[in-house]
C-alpha positions in Angstrom: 16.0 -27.8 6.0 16.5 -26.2 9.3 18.8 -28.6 11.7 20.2 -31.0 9.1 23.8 -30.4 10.1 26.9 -30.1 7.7 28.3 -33.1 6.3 30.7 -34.7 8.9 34.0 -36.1 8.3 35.7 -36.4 5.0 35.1 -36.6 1.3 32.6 -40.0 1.3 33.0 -40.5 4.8 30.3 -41.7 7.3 30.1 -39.6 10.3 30.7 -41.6 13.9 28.5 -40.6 16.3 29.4 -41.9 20.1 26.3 -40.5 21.9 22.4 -41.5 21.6 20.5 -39.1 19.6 18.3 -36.9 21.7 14.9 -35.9 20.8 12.5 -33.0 22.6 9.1 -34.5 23.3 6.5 -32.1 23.4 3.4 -32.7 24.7 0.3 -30.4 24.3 -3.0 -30.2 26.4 -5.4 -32.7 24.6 -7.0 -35.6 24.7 -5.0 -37.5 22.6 -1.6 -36.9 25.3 -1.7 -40.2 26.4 -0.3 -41.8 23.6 2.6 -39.7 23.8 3.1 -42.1 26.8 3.8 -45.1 24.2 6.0 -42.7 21.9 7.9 -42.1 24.4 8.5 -45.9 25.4 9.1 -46.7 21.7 11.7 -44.1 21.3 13.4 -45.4 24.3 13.6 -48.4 23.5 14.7 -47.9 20.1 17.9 -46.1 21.8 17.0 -42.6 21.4 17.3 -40.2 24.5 13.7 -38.5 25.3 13.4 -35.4 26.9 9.5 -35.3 27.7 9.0 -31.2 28.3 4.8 -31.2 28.8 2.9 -27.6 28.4 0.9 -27.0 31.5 -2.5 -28.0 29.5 -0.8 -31.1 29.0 -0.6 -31.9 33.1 -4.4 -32.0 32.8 -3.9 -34.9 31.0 -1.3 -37.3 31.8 1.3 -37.1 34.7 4.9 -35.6 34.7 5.7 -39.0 36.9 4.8 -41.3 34.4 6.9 -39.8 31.7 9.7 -39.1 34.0 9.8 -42.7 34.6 9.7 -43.7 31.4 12.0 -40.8 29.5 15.9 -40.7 29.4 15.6 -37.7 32.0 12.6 -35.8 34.1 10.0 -34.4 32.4 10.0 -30.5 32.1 7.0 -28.4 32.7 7.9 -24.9 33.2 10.2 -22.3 32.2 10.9 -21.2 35.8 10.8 -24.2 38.4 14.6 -25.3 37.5 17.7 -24.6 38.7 18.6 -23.6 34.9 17.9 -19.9 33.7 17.3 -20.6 30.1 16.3 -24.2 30.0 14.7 -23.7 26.0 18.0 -23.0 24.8 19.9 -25.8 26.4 17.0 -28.0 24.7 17.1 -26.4 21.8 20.4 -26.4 21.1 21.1 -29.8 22.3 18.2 -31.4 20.4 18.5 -33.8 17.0 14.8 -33.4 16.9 11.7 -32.2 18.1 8.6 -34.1 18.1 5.1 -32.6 19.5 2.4 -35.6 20.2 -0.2 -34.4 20.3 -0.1 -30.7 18.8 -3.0 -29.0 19.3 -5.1 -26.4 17.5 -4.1 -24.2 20.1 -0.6 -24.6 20.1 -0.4 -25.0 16.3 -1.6 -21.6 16.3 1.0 -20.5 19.3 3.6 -22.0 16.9 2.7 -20.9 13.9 3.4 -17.0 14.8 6.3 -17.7 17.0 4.9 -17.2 20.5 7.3 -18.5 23.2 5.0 -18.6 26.4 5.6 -21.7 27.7 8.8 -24.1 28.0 7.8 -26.0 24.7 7.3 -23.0 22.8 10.3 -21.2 23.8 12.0 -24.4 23.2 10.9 -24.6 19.5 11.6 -21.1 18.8 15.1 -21.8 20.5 15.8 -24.9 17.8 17.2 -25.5 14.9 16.9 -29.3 14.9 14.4 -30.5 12.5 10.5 -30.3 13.9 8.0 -32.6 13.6 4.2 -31.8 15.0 1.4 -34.4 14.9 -2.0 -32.7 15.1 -4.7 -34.2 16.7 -8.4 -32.5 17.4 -12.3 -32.5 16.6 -13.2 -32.5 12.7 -14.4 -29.7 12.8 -11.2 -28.0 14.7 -8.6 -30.2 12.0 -10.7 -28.6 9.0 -11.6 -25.3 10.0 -9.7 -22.3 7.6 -7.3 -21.2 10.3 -5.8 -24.7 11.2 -5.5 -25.0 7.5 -3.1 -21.8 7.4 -1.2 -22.4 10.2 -0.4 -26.1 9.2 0.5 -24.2 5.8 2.4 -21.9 7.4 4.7 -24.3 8.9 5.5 -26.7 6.3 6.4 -23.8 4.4 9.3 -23.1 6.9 9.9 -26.9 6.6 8.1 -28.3 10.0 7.2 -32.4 8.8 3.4 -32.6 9.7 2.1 -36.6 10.5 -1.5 -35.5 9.6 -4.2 -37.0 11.6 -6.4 -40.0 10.6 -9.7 -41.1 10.9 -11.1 -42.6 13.2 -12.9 -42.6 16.9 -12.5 -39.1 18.4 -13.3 -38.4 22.2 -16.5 -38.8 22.8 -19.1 -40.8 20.8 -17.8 -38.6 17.7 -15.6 -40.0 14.8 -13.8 -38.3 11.8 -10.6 -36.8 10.6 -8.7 -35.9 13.7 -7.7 -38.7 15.4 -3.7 -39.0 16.5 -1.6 -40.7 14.1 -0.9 -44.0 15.3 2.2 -43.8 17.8 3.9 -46.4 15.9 3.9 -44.5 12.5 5.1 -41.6 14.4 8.2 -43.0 15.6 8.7 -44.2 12.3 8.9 -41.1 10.9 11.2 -39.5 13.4 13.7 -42.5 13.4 13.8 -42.0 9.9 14.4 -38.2 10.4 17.3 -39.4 12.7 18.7 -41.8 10.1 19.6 -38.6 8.5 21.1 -36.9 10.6 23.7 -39.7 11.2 25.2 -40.6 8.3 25.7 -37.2 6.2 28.4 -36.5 3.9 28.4 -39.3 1.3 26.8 -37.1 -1.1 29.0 -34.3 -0.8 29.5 -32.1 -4.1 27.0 -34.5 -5.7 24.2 -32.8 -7.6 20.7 -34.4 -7.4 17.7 -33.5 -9.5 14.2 -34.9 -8.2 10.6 -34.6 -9.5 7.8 -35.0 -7.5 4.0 -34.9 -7.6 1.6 -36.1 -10.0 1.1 -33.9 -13.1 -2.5 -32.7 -14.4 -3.9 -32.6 -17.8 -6.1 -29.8 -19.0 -9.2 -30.9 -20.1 -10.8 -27.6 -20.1 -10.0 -24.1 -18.0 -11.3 -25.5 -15.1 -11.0 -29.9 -15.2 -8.1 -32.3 -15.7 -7.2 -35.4 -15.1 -4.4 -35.9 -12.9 -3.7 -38.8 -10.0 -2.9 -39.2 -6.2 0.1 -38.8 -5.8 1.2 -36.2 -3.3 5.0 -36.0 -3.5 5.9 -36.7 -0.6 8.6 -39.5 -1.6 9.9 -37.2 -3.8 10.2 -34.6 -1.4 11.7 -37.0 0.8 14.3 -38.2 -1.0 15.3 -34.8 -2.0 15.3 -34.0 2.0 17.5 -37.1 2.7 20.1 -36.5 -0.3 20.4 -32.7 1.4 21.4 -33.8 4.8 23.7 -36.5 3.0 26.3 -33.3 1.4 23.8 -33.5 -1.8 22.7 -29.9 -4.1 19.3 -30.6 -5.0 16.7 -29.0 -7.1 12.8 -30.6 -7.2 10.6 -29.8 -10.6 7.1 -30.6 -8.3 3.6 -30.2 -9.9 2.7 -29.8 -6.2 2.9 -26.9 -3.7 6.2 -26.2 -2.8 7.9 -26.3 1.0 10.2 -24.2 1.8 13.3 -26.3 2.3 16.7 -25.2 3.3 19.1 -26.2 0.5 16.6 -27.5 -1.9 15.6 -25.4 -5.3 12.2 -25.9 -6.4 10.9 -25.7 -9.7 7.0 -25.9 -10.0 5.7 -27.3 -12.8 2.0 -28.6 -13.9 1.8 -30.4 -17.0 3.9 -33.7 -18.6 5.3 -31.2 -21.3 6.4 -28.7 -18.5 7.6 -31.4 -16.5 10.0 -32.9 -19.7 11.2 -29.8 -20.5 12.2 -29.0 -17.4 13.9 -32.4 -16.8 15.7 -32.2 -20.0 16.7 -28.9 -19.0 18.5 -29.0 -15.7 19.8 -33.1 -16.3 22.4 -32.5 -18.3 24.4 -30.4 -15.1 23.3 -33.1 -12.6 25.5 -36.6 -11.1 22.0 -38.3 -10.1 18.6 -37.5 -11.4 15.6 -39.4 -9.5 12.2 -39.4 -11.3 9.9 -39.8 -8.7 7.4 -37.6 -9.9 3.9 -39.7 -11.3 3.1 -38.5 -14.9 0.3 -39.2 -16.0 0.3 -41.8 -19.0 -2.7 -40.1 -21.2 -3.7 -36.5 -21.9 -6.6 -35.2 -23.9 -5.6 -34.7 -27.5 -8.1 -31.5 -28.0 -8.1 -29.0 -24.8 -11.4 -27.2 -24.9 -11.2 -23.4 -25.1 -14.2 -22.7 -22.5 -15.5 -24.8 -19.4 -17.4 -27.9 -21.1 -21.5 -27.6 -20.2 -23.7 -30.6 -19.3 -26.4 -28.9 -21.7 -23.7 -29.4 -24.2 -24.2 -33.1 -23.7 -21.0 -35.3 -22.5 -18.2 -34.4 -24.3 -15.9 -36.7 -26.3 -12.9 -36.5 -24.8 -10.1 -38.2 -27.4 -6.8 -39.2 -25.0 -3.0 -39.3 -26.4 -0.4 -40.9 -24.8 2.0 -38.1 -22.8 5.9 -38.0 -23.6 7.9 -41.1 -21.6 10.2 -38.5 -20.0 12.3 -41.7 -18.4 13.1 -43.2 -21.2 14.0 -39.8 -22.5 16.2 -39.1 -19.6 17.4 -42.4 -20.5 18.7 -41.6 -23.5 20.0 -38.2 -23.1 22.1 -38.9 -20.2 25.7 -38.3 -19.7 28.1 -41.0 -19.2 28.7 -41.2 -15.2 25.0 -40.1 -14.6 22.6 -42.5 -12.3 19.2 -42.3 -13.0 16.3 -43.6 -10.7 12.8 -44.7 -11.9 9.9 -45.0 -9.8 6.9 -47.6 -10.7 3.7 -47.2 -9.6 2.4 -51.0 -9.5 -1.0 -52.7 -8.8 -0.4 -55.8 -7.2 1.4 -58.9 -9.1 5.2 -59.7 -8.4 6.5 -56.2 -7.7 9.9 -57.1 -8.0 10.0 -58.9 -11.4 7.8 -55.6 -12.8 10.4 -53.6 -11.9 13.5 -55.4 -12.8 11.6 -55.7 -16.5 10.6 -51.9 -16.3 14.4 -51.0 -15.6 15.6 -53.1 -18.3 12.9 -51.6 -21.1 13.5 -48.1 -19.8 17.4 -48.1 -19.8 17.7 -47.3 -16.4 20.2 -47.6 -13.4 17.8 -47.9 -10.3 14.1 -48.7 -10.3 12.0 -48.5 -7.4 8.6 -50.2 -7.3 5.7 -49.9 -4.9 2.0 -51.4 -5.0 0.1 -48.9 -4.3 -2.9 -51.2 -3.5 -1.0 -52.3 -0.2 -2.0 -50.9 3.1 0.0 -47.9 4.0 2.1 -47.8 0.8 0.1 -46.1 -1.7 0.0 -42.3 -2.7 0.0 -39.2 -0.2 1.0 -41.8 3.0 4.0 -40.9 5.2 4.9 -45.0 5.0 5.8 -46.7 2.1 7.2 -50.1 1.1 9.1 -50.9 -2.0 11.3 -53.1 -3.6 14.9 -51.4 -5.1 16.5 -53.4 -8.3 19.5 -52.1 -9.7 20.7 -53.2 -13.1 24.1 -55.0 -11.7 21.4 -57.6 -10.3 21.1 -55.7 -6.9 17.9 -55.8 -4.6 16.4 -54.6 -1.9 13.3 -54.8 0.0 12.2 -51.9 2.3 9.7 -53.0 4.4 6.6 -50.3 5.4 8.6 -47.6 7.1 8.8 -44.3 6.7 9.4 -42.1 3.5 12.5 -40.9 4.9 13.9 -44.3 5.2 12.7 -45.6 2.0 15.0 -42.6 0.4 17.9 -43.3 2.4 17.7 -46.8 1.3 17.6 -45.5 -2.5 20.6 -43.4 -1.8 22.2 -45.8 -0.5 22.1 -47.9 -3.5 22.4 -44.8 -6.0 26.2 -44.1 -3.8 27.3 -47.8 -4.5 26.7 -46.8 -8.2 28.3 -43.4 -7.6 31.5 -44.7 -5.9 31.7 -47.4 -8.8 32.5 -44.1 -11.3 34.4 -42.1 -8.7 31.8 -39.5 -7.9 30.6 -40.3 -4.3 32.0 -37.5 -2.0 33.9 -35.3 -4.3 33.2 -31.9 -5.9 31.7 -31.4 -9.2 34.8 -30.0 -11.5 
């Protein structure tokens, strides 16, 4: 991904870093601006060094003063009232990260085709740090087809979107739209800075990751297939990148264009085990996050089923356990990372027991009944067991830092074979 820098220091070695990361915030003309007021205090105070740069629409809104009061420096509003010439590219370059609250339909679509009119437009064409945007507008604005593409457009080029939420919208109106709360924002860009300050400890490691839940043909047109989105998996690959890590993803969702991450799309179980038992063997750590589903029609119908038909009997078969298969096809040196899926009860006993019957080295379990943790959330919160009796508990925060905490723990079994930080022979 664009910005992740190259792995610092040496072979296994965390990189020091004596100044406070610094993070661009934008801020775009809506409504919504205002709570880029409490981002900005919260990155502050979490020791991060804000540069507030507001668009002009944005000064309709809320007050340069108040952010320059609260922001590591003044806020910047214009290309042209400085002493400096080129102002983006000192922010751009200088940046860790840059984080638009709120992004508007307006500047989504400025964004989106690379327009640089303004200072936080030329700023973002000027970076290479990662990007993160966090839309906020009317229903009908969030879901009309044009948003849609641009919001495509840029996680294709790897720009992380905190999608909006429900909720009250200005005016009496209320819907899809509403600003992310502040809070999970700054989660998600601390956790974007977590990886950008310790890289290297995977370096020459190879990684394989699945992601996504797969879908099972019932017919041409239905399946039956579950929530998950992939986003952990796609984290995790993200986080092992920035760490020295080569990664591929087999994903039965739509791929993002990710810089040093190989993607492999895949639908079914079947594809997805073949394609695991493919690429394994060549790989030092092989995470499967991916949620297969556990039954699959036995009989696919040949044409779309018809309600004059009746309902159909639909007879189910179990699909292929393609952990346990990993399991026992691995080489010797190889870590390998389940994911479980649970629904309440002691999560951390499930797992450990779910690790032991599955022959695994790392098992991470979630319940996906808890607030903010289930599928196609930017949060999670888990529980790590490892099969030398380590644990961990990762409290709701974001994706990103639930993979780095996985990593972490995937390293310790790494350096206890020798593999952490050197290069495949």
């Amino acid at each position: 991904m664009d910005g992740i820098g190259s792995p610092q220091g040496g072979s296994g070695s965390v990189a020091v870093v004596d100044r406070p990361k610094r993070v661009v915030l934008g801020v775009s003309g809506g409504i919504a601006s205002y709570k880029a007021v409490e981002v900005c205090r919260r990155l502050v105070d979490s020791g991060v060094h804000v540069v507030p740069v507001l668009t002009r629409n944005a000064t309709r809104f809320v007050g340069e003063i108040t952010f320059s009061a609260l922001a590591s420096e003044p806020a910047i509003t214009s290309l042209w009232n400085g002493r400096e010439p080129i102002p983006h590219t000192r922010l751009g370059q200088a940046a860790d990260l840059v984080v638009v609250v709120p992004a508007t339909a307006g500047f989504l679509a400025h964004y989106a085709n690379g327009f640089a009119d303004d200072i936080l437009e030329a700023t973002l064409v000027a970076t290479r740090a990662p990007v993160v945007v966090c839309p906020a507008m009317h229903t009908e604005m969030w879901e009309h087809p044009a948003v849609r593409d641009n919001i495509a457009t840029l996680r294709r080029r790897g720009v992380h979107v905190i999608e909006p939420v429900e909720g009250r919208l200005a005016g009496s109106d209320s819907g899809a739209g509403r600003l992310a709360d502040p809070a999970d924002i700054v989660a998600v860009v601390m956790g974007l800075l977590e990886r950008v300050t310790e890289p290297g400890d995977l370096a020459g490691v190879k990684v394989l990751v699945s992601a996504g839940g797969t879908r099972e043909a019932i017919d041409p047109v239905r399946v039956i297939t579950n929530r998950s989105s992939g986003k952990q998996g796609f984290a995790i690959a993200e986080v092992a990148v920035a760490r020295g890590a080569a990664v591929t993803v087999v994903s039965t969702v739509e791929p993002r264009a990710l810089r040093g991450i190989e993607v492999l799309r895949v639908e079914t179980a079947a594809e997805m085990e073949r394609a695991m038992y493919s690429l394994a063997p060549a790989c030092d750590v092989v995470v499967m996050a991916a949620a297969v589903a556990d039954f699959r029609p036995k009989l696919v119908a040949d044409s779309k089923l018809s309600k004059a038909d009746g309902v159909p009997e639909i007879v189910l078969e179990q699909t292929p356990d393609i952990l346990a298969g990993l399991a026992r096809r691995r080489r010797p040196g190889q870590v390998l990372v389940g994911f479980a899926a649970e629904a309440g009860g002691d999560v951390a006993v499930k797992a450990a027991a779910k690790m032991a019957a599955k022959g695994v080295d790392v098992m991470v379990a979630n319940d996906v009944l808890a607030p903010g943790a289930g599928f196609d959330h930017d949060t999670n919160e888990v529980v790590i067991v490892g099969s030398g009796g380590e644990q961990a508990t990762v409290g709701l925060s974001s994706k990103q830092e639930v993979a780095a905490a996985v990593l972490d723990m995937v390293v310790e079994r790494l350096r206890a074979v020798g593999r952490a930080g050197q290069e495949n022979s």
